[in-house]
VEXDREN-2710 file (C-alpha; in Angstrom, 1 decimal):
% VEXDREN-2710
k/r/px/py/pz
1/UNK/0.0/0.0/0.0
2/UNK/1.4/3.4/-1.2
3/UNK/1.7/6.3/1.6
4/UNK/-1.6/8.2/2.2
5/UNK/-3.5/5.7/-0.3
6/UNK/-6.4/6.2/2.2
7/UNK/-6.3/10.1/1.8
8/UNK/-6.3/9.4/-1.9
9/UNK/-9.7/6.8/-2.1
10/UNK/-11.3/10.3/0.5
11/UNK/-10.4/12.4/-2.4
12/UNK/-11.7/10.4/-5.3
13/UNK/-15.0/9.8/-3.2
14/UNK/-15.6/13.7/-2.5
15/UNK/-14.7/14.4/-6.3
16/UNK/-17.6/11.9/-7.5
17/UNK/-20.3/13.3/-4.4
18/UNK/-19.5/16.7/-6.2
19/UNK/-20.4/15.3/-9.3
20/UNK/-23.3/13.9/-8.0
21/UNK/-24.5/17.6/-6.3
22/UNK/-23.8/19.1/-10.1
23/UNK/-26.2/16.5/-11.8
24/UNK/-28.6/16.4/-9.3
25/UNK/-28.8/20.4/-9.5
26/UNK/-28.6/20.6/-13.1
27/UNK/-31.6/23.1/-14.5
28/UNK/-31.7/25.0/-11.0
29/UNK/-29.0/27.5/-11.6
30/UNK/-26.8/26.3/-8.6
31/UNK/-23.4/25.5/-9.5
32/UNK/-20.6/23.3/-8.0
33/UNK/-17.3/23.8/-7.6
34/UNK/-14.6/21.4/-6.5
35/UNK/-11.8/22.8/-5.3
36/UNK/-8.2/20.1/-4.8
37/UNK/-5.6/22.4/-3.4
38/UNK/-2.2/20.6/-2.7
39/UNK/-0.4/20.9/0.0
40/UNK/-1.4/24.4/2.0
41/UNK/0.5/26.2/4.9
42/UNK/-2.0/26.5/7.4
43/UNK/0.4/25.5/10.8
44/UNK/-0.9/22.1/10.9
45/UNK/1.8/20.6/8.3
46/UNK/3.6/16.9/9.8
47/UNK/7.3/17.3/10.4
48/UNK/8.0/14.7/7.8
49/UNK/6.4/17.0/4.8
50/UNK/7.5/20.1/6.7
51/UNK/10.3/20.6/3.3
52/UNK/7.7/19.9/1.4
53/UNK/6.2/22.7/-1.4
54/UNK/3.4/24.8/-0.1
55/UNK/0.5/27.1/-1.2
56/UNK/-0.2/29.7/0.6
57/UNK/-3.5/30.5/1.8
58/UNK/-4.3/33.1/-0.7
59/UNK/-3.7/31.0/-3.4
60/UNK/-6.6/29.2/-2.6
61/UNK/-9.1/32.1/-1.6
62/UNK/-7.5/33.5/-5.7
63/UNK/-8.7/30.4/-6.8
64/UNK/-11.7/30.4/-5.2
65/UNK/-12.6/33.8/-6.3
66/UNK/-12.0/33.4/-9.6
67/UNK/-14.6/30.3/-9.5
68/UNK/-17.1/32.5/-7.7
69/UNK/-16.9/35.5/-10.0
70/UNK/-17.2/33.8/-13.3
71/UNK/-20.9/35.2/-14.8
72/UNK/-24.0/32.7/-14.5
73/UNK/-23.4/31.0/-17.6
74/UNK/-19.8/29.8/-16.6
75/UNK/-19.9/26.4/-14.1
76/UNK/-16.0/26.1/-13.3
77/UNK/-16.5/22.2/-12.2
78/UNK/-13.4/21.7/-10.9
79/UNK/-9.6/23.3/-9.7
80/UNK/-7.1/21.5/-8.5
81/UNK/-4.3/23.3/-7.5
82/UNK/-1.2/22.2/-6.2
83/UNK/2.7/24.4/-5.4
84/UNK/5.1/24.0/-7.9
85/UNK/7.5/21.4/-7.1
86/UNK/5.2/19.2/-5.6
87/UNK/4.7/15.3/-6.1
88/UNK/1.6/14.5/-8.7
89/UNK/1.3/11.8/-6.4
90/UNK/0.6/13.5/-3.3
END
């Protein structure tokens, strides 16, 4: 078993509940965005990944902006966002 495999399967499951919400609201004019940072520093980082790449905060509230100010006829489904330098595979 690969390192945070668990984490992983959590990821993939939230991924297909959002696509779920989307379908399920398709026609009422709510949209759904998932948003997949990477690795953010927010203090709570393990020692071992502590040389790790990080976002910063703000990276994700830009990103999370720009989702939210897109007009009504844009559904941004998904933004996965991750610090240059890090790991595709974590």
């Amino acid at each position: 078993m690969r390192p945070g495999s668990l984490y992983s399967a959590t990821k993939w499951a939230v991924t297909g509940l959002a696509q779920s919400i989307r379908a399920e609201c398709v026609g009422t004019g709510v949209r759904v965005t998932l948003v997949q940072p990477g690795l953010v520093d927010t203090g709570g980082i393990p020692p071992e990944r502590s040389h790790d790449a990080t976002l910063d905060p703000a990276d994700i509230a830009r990103a999370v902006l720009y989702a939210v100010s897109q007009p009504t006829t844009v559904d941004v489904n998904e933004i996965l966002i991750r610090p240059v330098g890090q790991d595709s595979y974590r």
